[in-house]
C-alpha positions in Angstrom: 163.9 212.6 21.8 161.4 210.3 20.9 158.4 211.3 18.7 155.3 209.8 19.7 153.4 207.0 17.6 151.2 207.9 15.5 148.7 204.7 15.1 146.4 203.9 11.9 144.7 200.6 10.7 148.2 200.0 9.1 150.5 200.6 12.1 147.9 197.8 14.0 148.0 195.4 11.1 151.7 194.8 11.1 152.7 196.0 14.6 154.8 198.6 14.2 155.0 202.6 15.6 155.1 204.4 13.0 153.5 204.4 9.2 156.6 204.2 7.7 157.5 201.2 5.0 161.1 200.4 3.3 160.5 198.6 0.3 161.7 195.3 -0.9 164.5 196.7 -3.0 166.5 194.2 -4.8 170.2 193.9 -4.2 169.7 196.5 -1.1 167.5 195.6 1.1 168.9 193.0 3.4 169.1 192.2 7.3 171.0 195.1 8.0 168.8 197.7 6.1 165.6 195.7 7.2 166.3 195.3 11.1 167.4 198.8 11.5 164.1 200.3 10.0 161.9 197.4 12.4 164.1 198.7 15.2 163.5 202.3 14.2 159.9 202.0 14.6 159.2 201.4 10.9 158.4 198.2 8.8 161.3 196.8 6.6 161.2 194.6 4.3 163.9 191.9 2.8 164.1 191.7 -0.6 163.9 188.0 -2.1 163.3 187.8 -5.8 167.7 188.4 -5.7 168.0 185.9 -3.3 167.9 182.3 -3.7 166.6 180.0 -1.4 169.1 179.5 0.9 169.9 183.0 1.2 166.6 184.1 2.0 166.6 181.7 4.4 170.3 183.2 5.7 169.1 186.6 5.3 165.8 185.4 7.8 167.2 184.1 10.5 170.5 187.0 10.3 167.3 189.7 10.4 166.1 187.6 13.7 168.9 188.1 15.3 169.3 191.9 14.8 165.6 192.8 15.7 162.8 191.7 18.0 160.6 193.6 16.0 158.2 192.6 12.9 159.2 193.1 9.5 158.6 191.7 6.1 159.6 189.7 3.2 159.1 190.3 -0.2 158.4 187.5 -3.2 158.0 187.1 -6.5 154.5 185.4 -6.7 155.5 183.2 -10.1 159.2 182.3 -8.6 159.3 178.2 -9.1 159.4 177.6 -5.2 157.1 180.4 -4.6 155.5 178.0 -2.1 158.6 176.5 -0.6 159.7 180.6 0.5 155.9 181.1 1.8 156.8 177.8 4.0 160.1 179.0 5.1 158.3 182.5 6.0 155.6 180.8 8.2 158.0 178.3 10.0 160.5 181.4 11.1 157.3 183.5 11.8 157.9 186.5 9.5 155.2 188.9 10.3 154.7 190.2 6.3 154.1 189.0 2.7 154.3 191.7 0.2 154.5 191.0 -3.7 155.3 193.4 -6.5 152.6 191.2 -8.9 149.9 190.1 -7.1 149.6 185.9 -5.8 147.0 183.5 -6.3 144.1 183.6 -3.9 145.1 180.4 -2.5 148.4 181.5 -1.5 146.7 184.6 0.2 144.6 182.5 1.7 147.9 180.4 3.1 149.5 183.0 4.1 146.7 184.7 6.1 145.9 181.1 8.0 148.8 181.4 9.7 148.4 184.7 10.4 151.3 186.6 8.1 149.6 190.0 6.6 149.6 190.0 2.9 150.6 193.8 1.1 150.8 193.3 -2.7 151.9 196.5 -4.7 149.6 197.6 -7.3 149.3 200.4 -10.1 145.6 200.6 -10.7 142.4 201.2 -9.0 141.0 198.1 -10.3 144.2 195.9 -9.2 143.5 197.4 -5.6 139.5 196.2 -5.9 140.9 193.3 -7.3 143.3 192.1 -4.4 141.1 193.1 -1.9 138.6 190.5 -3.1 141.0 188.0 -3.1 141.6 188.5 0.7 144.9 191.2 0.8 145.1 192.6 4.1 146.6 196.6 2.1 147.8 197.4 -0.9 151.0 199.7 -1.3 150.4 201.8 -4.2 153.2 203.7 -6.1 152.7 206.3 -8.2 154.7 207.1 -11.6 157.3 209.3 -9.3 158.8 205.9 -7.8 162.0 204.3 -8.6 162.2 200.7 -10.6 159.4 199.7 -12.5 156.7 202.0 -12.6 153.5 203.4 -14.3 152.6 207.1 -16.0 150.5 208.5 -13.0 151.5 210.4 -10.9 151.0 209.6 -6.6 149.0 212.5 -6.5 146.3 211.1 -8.7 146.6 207.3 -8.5 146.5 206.9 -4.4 143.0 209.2 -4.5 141.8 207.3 -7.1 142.6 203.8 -5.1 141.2 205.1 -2.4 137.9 205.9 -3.8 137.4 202.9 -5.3 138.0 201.0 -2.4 135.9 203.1 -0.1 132.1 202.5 1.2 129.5 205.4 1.6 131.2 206.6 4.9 134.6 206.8 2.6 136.4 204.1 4.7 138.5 201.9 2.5 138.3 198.4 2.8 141.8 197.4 3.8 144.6 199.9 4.3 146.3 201.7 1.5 150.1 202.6 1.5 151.3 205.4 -1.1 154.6 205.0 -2.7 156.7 207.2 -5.1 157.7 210.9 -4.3 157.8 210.4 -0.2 160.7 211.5 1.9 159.7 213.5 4.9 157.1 214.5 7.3 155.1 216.6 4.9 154.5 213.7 2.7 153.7 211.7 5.3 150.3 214.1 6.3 150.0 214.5 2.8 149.7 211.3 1.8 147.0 210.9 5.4 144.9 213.4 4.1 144.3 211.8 1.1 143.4 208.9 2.6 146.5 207.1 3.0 147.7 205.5 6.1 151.1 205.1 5.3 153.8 205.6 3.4 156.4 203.1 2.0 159.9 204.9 0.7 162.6 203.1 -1.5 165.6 205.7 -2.5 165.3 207.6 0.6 166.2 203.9 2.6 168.9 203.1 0.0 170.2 206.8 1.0 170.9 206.0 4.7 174.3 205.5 6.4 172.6 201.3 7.5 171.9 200.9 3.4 174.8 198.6 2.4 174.9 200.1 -0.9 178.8 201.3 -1.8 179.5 204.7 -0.6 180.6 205.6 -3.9 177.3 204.9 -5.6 175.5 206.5 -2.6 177.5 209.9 -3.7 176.4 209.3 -7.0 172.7 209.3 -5.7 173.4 212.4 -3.9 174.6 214.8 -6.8 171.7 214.5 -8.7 169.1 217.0 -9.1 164.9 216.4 -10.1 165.5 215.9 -13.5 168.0 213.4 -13.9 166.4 210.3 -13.6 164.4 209.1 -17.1 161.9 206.1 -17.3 163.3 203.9 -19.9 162.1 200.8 -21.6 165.6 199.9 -23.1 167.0 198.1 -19.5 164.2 195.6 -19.7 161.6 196.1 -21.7 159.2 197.8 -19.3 159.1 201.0 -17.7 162.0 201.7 -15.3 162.5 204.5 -13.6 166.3 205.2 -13.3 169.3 207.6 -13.2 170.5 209.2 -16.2 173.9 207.2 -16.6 176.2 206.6 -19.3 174.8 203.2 -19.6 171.6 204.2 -19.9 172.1 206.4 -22.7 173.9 204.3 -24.4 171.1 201.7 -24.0 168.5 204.3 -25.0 170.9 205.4 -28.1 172.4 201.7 -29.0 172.3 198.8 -31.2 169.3 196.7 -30.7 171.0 193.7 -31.5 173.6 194.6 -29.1 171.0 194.8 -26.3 169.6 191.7 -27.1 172.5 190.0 -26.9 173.5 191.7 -23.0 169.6 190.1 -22.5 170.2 187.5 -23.3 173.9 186.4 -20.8 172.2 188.4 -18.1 168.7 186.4 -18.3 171.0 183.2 -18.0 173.4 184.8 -15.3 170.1 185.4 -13.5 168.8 182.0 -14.1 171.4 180.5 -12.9 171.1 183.0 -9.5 168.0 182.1 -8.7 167.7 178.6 -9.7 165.0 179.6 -11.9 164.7 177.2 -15.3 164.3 178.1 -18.5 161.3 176.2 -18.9 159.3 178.5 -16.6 161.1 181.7 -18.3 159.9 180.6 -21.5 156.4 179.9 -20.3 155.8 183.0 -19.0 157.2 184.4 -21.8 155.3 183.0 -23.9 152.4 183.7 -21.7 153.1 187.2 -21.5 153.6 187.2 -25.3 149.6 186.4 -26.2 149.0 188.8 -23.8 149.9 191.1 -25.7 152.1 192.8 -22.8 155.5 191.9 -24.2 157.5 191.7 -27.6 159.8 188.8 -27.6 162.2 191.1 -27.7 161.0 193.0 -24.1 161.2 189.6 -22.6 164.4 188.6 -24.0 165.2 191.6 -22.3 164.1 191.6 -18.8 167.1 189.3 -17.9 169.1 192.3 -18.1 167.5 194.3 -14.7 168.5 191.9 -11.9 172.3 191.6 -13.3 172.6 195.6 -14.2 171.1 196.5 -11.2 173.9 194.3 -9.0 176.9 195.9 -11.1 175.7 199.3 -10.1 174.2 198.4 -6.2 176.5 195.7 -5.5 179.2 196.2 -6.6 179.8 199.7 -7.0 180.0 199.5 -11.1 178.2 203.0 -12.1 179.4 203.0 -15.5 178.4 199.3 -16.4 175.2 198.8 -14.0 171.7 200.4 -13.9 170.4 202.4 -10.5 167.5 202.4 -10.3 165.9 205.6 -8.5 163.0 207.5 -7.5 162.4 211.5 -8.9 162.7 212.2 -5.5 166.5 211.6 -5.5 166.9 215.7 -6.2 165.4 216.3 -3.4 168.0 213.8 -0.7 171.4 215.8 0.4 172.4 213.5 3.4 173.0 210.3 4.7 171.4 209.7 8.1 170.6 206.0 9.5 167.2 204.9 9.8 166.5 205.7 13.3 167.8 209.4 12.5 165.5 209.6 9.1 161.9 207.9 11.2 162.9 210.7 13.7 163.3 213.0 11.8 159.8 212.4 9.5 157.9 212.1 12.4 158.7 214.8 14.6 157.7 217.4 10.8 154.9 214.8 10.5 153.9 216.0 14.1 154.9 219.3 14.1 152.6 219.9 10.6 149.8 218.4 12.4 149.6 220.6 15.0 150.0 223.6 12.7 146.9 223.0 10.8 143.0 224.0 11.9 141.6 221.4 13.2 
């Protein structure tokens, strides 16, 4: 059976039925992932910053041709033909823009002309105030619970404190906010509504579907773990990353530094040479990032190791020489259902807890 929709500001900004969001994960979500979440009633989005251009174009029109319905595509706001992807987007009338680091306010402004809704993923309160400003239509925020990169709060405290400081004197936010990190079911779902929420977006529970083209083997992997066996380590790139406890992983968080530096170093130029990316740009936001003060050299030698690490373990099935990266939530996932099953499945709890409570 069908559950009913279940309509907020979020469902009617990006068209969808229900308030469900499968993030832009890198090496997994593609056409087939993304269409069958738009055609389960959810939004999915395609992840870009792996693809080059071409393929993103490829993996566009392939997601046409699978679904009718809108979905999204993730960038990476400082990619070198950040513009070029943004023109690509608009020409094959993708419906979403949604950014792990927030874009310029002139690309937002691009974007939203030609009517595309722009979602950057934030960690802070003052990111969310920030974007907002600038013109984002939501913000997905994802607490220190999610998989990948991630920050030290937890959902529980980060999405009420977004949502307060985005709020007027009626306690309305501004634009709609999405919560991230610790969702898998129906009771998250109302959870994260009552806080003010009006959405959820969910990244390991996706890649743990029977439509994820993720290796079955690595899938199995995923499934045998329990709450405590994923760590957020520094060691894969040089910023927090919240992953599963592996053999590599130890042996990064235990190893030779010089060792690391050296992996860095092949897998930023593998990378580079994957996304068409030149070193000239790397080593300007390096350097950038470097009188920041948000990086050592050594973290941003580094961060060419994710991308390349995190295809030998999602790609290509290599558990004990890639990285998978995972939410906390992983302990929590025993099956493999497709999207349409898992949507189902959230909503009709989601539904079911809402008419258990007072009103």
């Amino acid at each position: 059976m069908t559950q009913p929709a279940l309509n907020t500001r979020f469902t009617d900004l990006v068209g969808v039925k229900y308030p469900i969001v499968q993030t832009g994960m890198g090496w997994v979500s593609g056409p087939s992932l993304t269409a069958a979440t738009a055609n389960a009633g959810g939004l999915g989005i395609l992840a870009s910053a792996t693809m080059t251009y071409d393929e993103l174009e490829f993996a566009i029109k392939k997601t046409k041709t699978l679904t009718d319905k809108p979905f999204g595509v993730n960038l990476r706001a400082d990619a070198t033909d950040a513009e070029e992807r943004v023109d690509l987007m608009i020409r094959e009338g993708v419906k979403v823009a949604s950014f792990a680091l927030a874009p310029k306010k002139e690309l937002i402004a691009k974007l939203k002309d030609h009517g595309l809704a722009v979602i950057p993923s934030i960690g802070a309160a003052k990111h969310a105030v920030k974007v907002a400003s600038w013109g984002a239509d939501a913000v997905i925020v994802q607490g220190g619970e999610g998989g990948g990169h991630t920050g030290p709060v937890a959902t529980t405290l980060l999405l009420p404190s977004v949502v307060d400081a985005l709020a007027d004197e009626t306690g309305k936010t501004s634009i709609p906010v999405v919560a991230a990190g610790g969702f898998f079911d129906g009771r998250g779902l109302i959870a994260a509504l009552a806080y003010g929420a009006e959405g959820v977006a969910m990244g390991t529970r996706f890649l743990l579907t029977s439509d994820s083209a993720v290796p079955d083997t690595v899938k199995q992997e995923y499934l045998q773990r329990g709450l405590n066996d994923t760590v957020v380590s520094t060691k894969v790139d040089g910023m927090p990353h919240r992953v599963l406890r592996t053999q590599l992983v130890q042996a990064l968080e235990s190893g030779s530094r010089a060792k690391a530096l050296v992996a860095a170093a092949r897998n930023a130029n593998e990378f580079k040479q994957l996304t068409g990316m030149r070193w000239t740009t790397m080593l300007r936001d390096g350097a950038s990032m470097k009188k920041s003060g948000e990086r050592t050299w050594q973290q941003i030698i580094m961060a060419g190791n994710t991308p390349m690490l995190l295809k030998a373990g999602l790609v290509e099935g290599n558990t004990e020489a890639g990285v998978l990266a995972s939410g906390q939530v992983v302990g929590l996932i025993d099956s493999l259902p497709s999207c349409d099953e898992l949507i189902q499945s959230i909503m009709g709890q989601a539904h079911a807890r809402l008419a258990a409570l007072p009103r």
